[in-house]
N, C-alpha and C positions, 0 to 999 in steps of 0.2 A: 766622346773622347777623341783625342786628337791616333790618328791613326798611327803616324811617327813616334807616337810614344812608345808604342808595343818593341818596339827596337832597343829602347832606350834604359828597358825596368827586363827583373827578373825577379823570379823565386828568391822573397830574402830568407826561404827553408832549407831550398837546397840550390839556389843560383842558377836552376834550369829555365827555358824559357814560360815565358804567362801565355794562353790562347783566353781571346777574348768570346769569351759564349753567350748568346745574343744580345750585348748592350749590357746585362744585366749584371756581370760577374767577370770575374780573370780566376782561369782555373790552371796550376800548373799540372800535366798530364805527368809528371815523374814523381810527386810525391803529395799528390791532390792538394794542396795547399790551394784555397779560395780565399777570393778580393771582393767586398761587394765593391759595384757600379751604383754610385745616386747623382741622376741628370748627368750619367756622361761622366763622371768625377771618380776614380777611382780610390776608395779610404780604407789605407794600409794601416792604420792607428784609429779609436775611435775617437769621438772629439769629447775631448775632454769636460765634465758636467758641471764643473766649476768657471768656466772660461764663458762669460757673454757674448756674444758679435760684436763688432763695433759696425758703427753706423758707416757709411761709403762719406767719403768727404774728397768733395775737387782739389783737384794737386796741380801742380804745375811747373814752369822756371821762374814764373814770378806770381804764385798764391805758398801762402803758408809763412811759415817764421822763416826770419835771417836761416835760419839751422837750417831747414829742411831746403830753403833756395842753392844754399851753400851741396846740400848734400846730389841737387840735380844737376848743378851745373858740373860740379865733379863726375858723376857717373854718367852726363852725357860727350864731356870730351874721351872718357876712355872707350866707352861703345863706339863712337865717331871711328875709333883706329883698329876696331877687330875685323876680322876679315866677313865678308858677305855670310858665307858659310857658316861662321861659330854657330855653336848650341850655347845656351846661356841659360841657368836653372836659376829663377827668384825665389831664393827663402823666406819663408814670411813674408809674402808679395801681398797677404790679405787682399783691398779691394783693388789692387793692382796701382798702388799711387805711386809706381813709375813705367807703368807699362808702357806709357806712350812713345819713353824712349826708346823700345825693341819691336816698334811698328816695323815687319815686313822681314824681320829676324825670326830665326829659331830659336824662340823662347819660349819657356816652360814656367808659372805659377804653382807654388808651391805653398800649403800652408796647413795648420793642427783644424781649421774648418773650412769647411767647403764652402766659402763665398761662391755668388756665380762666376766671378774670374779667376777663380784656382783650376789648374788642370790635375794637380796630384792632393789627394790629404797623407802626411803622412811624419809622424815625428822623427826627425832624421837621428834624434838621440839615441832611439826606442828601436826604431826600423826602419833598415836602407833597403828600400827595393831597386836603386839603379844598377847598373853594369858601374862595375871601374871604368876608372878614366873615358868616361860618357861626355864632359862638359867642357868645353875651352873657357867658360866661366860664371862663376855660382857669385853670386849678388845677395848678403844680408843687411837692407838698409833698417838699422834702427830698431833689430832684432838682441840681437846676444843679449841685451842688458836684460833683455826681458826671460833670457832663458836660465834655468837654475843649472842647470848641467853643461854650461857651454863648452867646456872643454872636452864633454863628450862628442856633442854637434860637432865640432870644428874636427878632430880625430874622425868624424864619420864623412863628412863632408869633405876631408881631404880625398877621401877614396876615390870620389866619383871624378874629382878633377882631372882631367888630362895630364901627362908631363909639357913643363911650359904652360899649362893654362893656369889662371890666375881665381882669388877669391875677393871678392870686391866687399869692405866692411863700413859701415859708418855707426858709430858709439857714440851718444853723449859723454859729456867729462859735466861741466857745470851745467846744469838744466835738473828743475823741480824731477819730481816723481811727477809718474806720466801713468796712465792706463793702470792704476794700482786695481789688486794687490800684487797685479803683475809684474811688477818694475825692481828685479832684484839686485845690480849692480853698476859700477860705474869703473872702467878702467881705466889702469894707467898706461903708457909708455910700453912700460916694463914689464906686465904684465903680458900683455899682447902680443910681446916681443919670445917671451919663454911659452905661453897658449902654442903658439904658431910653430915655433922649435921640436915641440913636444908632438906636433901631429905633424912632422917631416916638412913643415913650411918653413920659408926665411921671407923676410919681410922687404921687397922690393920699394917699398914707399910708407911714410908714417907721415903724414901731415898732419896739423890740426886747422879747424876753424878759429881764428880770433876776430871777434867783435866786442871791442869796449863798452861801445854803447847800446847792444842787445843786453850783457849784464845787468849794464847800470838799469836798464828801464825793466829787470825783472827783479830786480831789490827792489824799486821804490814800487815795482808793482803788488811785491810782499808789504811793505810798510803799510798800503793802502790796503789793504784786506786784512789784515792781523792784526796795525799796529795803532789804531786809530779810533775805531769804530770802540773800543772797552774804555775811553776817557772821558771825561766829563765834558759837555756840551761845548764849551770855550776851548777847549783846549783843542776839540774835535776841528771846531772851526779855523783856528790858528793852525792845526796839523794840514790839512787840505788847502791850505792858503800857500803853507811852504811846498805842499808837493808842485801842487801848481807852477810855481815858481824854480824850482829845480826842474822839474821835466821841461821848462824853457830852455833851463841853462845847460842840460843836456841833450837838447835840440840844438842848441848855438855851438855845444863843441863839438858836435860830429860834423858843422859845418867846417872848423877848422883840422880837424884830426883828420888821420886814414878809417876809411870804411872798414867793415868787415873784410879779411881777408883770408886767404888760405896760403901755407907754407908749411915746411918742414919743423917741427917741433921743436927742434935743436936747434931753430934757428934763432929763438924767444931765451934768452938769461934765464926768466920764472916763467914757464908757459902756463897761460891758465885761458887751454881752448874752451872754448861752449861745447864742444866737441873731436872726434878722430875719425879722420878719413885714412885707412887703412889699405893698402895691397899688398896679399900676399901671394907669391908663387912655386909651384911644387916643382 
């Protein structure tokens, strides 16, 4: 367990400090309240019996979907401008696929299972064991949708942020169901905009991702698995003839069109992002 931590958490019994007793446990001395220790990993919540592991998969600024590129490059220009110093908590860091950005940072992995790169387990809906205003900024990429209580998280997770420090959010809008049965919501705007009100946040920044042509090739990539394969032989072959021929032709207009891009939501007449890139500050 990372030593710094111990500074960081307290008694979510009674808010007194944790002592760590040899590796194995966090005991608080004012109201006995014990933590087990497994490999170093302190689990404040037990992990959940319905929830699988996911497998570790490489991440990067240029592996994975438009979406997830979109969500790196965003979250590595704003680490770029925090100061040496910040502490920065990853919720739902799982196997850590953006750790790479908080090389040589005070950052903290956070998750409901103990991967071997989580430093804390612990549901922050259920149970917050940090100090107030601990963090100059808490990071959930690609989390909330998957949590059923978000607007408890976010009310719990306002606590631990500093004043002035910030909550860093990335949401799908348009994108299939993901890691089901876990996959329970998709916001709006509006929503995120009253969430964040509601737990003493205002919303410093709302952007979305727009990419026309990541859409278009996840339709025709539904057509192709759903809409094809239950038709009679001919038509089968007629149907992958036009796909074929469309994914050219929207190959040929991302050559004339703009790429994916990121801006301010309001700045689109009908926004319809693949996603929201979110800053909130308390």
């Amino acid at each position: 367990m990372k030593l710094e931590l111990l500074s960081l958490i307290n008694c979510p019994e009674c808010q007194n400090n944790l002592q760590n007793y040899k590796g194995e446990a966090l005991r608080c001395g004012n109201c006995g309240y014990v933590v087990k220790v497994v490999d170093g990993i302190p689990l404040f919540t037990d992990v959940p019996s319905t929830i699988e592991p996911w497998q570790k998969v490489d991440r990067g600024s240029d592996l994975g979907t438009a979406w997830r590129r979109s969500n790196w490059k965003f979250l590595q220009n704003l680490v770029t401008d925090l100061p040496a110093d910040a502490k920065i908590l990853d919720v739902g860091a799982g196997h850590g696929d953006f750790a790479d950005i908080f090389k040589g940072r005070n950052y903290y992995a956070l998750d409901i299972v103990p991967y071997p790169e989580v430093d804390v387990v612990a549901d922050l809906g259920k149970i917050n064991p940090f100090k107030d205003n601990s963090f100059d900024m808490v990071v959930m990429m690609n989390v909330l949708e998957h949590v059923y209580e978000s607007r408890e998280l976010l009310n719990s997770i306002a606590k631990i942020v500093a004043p002035g420090g910030s909550i860093v959010i990335a949401v799908p809008f348009l994108l299939k169901v993901h890691q089901a049965p876990f996959d329970f919501s998709r916001f709006t705007p509006y929503f995120l905009e009253k969430m964040a009100a509601e737990a003493g946040l205002y919303v410093a920044s709302l952007q979305g991702y727009f990419d026309t042509q990541y859409l278009l090739n996840e339709s025709l990539g539904n057509v192709w698995q759903y809409s094809i394969s239950s038709q009679p032989r001919n038509k089968q072959v007629t149907a992958k003839m036009l796909v074929y021929i469309i994914q050219k032709l929207i190959n040929l207009l991302a050559c004339v069109t703009q790429k994916g891009f990121i801006d301010e939501y309001k700045s689109q007449q009908n926004p319809a992002p693949v996603g929201y890139l979110v800053i909130l500050r308390k």
